[in-house]
N, CA, C and O atoms as CSV, one atom per row, in Angstrom:
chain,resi,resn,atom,element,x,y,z
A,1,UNK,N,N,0.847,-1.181,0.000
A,1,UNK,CA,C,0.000,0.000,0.000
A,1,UNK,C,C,0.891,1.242,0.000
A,1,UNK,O,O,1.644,1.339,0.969
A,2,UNK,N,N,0.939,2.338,-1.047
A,2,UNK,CA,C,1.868,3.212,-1.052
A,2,UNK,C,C,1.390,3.924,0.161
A,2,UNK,O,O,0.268,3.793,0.650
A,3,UNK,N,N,2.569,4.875,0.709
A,3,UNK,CA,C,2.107,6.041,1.605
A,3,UNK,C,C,1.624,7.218,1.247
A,3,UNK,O,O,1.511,7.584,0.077
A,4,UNK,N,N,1.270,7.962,2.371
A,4,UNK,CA,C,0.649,9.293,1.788
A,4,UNK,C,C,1.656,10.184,1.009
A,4,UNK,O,O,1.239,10.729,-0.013
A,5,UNK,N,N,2.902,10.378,1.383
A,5,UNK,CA,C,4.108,10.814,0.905
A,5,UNK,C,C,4.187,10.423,-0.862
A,5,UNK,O,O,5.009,11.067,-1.514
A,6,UNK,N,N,3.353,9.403,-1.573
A,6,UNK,CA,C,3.544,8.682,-3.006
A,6,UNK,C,C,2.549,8.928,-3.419
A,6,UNK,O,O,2.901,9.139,-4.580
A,7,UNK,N,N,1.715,9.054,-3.419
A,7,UNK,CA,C,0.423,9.406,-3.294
A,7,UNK,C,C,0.350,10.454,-4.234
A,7,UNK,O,O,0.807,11.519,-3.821
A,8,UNK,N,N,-0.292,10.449,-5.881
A,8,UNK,CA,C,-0.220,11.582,-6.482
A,8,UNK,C,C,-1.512,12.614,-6.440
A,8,UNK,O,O,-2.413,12.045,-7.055
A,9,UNK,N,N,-1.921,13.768,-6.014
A,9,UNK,CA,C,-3.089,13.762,-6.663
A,9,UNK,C,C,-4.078,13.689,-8.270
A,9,UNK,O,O,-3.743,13.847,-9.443
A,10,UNK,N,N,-5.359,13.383,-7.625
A,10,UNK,CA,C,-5.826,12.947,-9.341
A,10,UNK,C,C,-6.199,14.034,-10.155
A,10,UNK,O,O,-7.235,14.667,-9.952
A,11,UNK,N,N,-5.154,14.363,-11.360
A,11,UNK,CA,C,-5.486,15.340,-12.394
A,11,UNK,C,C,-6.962,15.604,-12.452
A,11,UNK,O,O,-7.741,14.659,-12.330
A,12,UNK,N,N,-7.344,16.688,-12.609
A,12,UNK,CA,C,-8.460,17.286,-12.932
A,12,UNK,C,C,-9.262,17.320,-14.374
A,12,UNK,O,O,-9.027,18.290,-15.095
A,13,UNK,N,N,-9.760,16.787,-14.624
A,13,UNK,CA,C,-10.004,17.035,-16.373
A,13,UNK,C,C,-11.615,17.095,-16.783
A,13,UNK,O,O,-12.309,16.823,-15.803
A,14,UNK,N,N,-12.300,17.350,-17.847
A,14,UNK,CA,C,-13.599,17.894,-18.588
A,14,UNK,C,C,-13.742,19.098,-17.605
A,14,UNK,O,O,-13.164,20.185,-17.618
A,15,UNK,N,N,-14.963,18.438,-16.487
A,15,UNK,CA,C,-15.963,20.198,-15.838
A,15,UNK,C,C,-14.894,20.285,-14.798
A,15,UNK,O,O,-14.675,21.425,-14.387
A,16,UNK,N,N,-14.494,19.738,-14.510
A,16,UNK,CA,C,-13.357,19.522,-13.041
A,16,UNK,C,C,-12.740,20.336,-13.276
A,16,UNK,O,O,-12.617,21.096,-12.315
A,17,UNK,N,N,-11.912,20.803,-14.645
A,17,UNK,CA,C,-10.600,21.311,-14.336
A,17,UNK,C,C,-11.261,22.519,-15.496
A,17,UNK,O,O,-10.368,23.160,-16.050
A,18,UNK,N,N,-12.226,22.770,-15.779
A,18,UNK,CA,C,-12.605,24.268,-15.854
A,18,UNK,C,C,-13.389,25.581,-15.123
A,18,UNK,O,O,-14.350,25.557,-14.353
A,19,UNK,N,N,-12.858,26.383,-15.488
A,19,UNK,CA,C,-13.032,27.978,-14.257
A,19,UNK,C,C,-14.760,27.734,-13.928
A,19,UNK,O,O,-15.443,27.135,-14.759
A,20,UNK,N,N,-15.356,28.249,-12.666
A,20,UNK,CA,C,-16.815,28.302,-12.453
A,20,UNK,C,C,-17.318,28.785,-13.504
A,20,UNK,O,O,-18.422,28.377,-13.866
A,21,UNK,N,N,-16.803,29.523,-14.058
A,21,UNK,CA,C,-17.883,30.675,-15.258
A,21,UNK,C,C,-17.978,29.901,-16.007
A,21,UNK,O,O,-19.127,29.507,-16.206
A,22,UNK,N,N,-16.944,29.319,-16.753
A,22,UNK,CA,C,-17.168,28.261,-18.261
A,22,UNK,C,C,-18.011,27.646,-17.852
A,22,UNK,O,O,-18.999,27.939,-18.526
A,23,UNK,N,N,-18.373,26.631,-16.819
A,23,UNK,CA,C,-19.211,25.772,-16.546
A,23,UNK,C,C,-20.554,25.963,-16.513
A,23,UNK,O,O,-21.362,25.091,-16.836
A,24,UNK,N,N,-21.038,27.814,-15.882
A,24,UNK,CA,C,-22.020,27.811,-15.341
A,24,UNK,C,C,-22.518,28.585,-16.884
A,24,UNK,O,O,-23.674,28.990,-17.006
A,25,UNK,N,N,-21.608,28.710,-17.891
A,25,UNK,CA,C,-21.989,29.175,-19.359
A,25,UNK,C,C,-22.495,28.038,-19.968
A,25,UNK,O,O,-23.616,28.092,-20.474
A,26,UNK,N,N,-21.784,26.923,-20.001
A,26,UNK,CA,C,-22.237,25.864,-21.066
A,26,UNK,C,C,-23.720,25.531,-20.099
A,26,UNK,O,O,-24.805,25.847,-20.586
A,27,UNK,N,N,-23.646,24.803,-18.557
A,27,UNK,CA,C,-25.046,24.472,-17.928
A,27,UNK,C,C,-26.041,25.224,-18.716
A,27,UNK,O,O,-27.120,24.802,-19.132
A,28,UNK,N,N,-25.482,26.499,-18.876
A,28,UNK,CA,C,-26.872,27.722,-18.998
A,28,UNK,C,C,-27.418,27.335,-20.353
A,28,UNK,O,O,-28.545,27.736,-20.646
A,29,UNK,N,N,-26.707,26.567,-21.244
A,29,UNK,CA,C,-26.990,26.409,-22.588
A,29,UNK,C,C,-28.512,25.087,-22.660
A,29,UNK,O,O,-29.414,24.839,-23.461
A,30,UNK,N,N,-28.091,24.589,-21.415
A,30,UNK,CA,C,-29.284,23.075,-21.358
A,30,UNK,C,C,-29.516,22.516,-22.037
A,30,UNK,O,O,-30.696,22.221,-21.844
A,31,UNK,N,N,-28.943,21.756,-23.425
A,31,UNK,CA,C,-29.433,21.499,-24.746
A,31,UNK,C,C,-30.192,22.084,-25.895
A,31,UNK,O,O,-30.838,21.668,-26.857
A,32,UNK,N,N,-29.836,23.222,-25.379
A,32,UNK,CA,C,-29.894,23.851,-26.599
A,32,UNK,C,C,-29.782,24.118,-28.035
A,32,UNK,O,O,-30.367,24.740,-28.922
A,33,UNK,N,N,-28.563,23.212,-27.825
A,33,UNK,CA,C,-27.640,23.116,-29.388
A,33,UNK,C,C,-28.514,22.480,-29.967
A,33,UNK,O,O,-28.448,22.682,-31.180
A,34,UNK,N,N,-29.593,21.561,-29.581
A,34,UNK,CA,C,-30.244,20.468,-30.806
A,34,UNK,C,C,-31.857,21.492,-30.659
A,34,UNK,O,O,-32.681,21.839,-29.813
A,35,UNK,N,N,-31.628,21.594,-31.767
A,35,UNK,CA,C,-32.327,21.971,-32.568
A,35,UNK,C,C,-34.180,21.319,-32.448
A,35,UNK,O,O,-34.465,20.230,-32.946
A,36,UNK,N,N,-35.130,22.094,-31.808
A,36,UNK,CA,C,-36.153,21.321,-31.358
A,36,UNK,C,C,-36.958,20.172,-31.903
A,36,UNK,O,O,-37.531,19.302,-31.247
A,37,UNK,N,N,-36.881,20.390,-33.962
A,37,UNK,CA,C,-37.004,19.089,-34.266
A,37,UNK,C,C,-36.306,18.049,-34.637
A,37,UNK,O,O,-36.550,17.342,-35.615
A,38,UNK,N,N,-34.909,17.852,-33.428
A,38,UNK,CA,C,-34.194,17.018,-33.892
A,38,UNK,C,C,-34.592,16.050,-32.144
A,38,UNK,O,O,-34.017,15.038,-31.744
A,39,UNK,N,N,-35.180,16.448,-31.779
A,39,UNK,CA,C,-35.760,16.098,-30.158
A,39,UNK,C,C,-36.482,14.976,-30.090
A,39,UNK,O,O,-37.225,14.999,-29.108
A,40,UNK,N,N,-36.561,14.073,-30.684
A,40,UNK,CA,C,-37.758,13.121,-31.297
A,40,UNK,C,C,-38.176,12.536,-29.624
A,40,UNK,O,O,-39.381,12.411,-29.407
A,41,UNK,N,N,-37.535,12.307,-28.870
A,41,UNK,CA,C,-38.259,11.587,-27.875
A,41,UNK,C,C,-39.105,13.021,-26.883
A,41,UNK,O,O,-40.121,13.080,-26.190
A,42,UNK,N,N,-38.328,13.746,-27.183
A,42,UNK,CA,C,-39.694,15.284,-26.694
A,42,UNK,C,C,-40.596,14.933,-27.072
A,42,UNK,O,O,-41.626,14.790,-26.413
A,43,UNK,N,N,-40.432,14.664,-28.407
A,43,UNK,CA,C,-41.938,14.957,-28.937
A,43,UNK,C,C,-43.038,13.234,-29.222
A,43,UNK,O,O,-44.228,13.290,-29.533
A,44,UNK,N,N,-42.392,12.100,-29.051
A,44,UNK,CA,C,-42.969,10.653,-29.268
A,44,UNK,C,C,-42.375,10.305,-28.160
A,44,UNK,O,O,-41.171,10.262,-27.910
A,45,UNK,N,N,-43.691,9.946,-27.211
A,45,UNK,CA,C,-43.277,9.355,-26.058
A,45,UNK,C,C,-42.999,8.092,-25.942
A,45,UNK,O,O,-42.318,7.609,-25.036
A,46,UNK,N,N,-43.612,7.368,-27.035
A,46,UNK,CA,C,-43.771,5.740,-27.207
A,46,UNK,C,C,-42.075,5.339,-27.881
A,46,UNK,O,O,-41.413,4.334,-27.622
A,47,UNK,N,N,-41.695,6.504,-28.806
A,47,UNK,CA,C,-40.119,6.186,-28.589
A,47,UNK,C,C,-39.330,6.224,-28.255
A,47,UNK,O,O,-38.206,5.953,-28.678
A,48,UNK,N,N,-39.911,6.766,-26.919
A,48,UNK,CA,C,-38.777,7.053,-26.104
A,48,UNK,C,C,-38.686,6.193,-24.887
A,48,UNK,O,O,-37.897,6.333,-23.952
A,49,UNK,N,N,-39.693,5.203,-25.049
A,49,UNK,CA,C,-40.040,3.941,-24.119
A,49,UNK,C,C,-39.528,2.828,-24.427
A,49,UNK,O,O,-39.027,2.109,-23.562
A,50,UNK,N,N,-39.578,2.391,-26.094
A,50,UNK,CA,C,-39.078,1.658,-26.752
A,50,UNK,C,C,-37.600,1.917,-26.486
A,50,UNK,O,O,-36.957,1.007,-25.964
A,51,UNK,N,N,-37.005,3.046,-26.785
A,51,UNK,CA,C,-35.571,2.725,-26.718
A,51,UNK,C,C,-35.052,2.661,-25.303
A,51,UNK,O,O,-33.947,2.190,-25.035
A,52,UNK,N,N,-36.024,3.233,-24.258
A,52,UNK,CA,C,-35.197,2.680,-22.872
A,52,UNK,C,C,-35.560,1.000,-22.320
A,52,UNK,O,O,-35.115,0.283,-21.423
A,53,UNK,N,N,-36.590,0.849,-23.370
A,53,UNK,CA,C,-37.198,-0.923,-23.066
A,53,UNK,C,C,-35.584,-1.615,-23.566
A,53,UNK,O,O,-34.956,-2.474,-22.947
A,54,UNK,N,N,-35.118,-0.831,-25.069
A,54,UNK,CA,C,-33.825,-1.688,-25.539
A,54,UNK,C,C,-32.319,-1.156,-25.004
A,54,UNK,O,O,-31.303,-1.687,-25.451
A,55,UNK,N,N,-32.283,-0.578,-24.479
A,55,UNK,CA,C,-31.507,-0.327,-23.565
A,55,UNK,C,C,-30.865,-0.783,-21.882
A,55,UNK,O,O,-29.813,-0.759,-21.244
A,56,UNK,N,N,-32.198,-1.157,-21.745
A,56,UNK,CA,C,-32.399,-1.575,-20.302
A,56,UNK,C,C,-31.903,-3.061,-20.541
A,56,UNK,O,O,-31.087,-3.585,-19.784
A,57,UNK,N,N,-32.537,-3.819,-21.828
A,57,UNK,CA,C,-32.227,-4.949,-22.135
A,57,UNK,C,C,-30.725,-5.516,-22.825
A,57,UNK,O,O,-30.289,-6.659,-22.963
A,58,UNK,N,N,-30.277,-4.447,-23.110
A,58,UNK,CA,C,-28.942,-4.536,-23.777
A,58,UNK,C,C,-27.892,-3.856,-22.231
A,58,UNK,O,O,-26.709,-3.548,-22.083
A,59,UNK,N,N,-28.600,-3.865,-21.711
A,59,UNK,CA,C,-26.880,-3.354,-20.355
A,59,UNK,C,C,-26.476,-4.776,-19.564
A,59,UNK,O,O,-25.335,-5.163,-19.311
A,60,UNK,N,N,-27.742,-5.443,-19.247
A,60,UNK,CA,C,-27.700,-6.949,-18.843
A,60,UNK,C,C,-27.870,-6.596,-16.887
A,60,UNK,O,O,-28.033,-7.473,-16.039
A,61,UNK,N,N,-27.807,-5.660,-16.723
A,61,UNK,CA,C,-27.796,-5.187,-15.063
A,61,UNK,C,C,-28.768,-5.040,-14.694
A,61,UNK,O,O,-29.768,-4.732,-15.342
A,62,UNK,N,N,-28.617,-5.337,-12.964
A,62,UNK,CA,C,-29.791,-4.479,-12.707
A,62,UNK,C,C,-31.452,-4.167,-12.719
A,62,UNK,O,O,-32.059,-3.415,-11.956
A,63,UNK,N,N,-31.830,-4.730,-13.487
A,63,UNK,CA,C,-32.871,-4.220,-13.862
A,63,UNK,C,C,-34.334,-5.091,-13.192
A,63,UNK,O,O,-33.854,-6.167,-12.836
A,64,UNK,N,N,-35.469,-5.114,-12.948
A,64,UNK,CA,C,-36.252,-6.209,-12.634
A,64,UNK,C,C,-36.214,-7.327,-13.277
A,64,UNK,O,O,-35.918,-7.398,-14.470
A,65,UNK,N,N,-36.527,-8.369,-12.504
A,65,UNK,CA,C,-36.624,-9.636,-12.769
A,65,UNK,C,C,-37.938,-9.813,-12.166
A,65,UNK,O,O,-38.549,-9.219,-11.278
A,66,UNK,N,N,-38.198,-10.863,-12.956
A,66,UNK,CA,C,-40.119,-11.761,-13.171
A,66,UNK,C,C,-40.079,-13.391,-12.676
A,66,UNK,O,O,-39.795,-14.436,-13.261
A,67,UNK,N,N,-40.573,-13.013,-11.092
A,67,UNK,CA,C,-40.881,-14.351,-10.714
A,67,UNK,C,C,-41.173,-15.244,-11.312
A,67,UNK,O,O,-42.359,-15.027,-11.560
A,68,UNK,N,N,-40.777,-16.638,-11.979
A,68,UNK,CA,C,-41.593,-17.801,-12.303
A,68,UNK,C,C,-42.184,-17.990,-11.691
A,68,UNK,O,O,-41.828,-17.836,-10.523
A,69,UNK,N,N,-43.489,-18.450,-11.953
A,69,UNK,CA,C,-44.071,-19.924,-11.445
A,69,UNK,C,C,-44.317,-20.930,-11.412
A,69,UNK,O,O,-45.129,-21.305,-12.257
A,70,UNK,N,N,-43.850,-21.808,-10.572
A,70,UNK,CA,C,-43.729,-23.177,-10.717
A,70,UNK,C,C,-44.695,-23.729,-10.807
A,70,UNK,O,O,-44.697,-24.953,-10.941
């Protein structure tokens, strides 16, 4: 187990290692950049169910499981 003396700290990097302002500029943006009809699950709720139904099923974790019955 190294000591505290070896011990590097962990580089800072993406939101971590930029100034408060940059950060609280891009937050302020909220997705903005896309363009409202490029939003498809804004606007179709049923596809936006479908793809977390195939999602949920493609991570393999986690997720509920369905009692058999014997």
């Amino acid at each position: 187990m190294p000591t505290t003396d070896t011990v590097k700290p962990r580089a800072r990097r993406g939101f971590a290692a930029m100034n408060p302002e940059r950060r609280r500029e891009i937050a302020r943006k909220g997705g903005a950049s896309v363009p409202g009809e490029k939003r498809s699950f804004a606007k179709d709720r049923d596809l936006a169910a479908s793809a977390g139904r195939k999602g949920g099923e493609a991570s393999r974790g986690g997720g509920r499981t369905r009692l058999r019955e014997i």
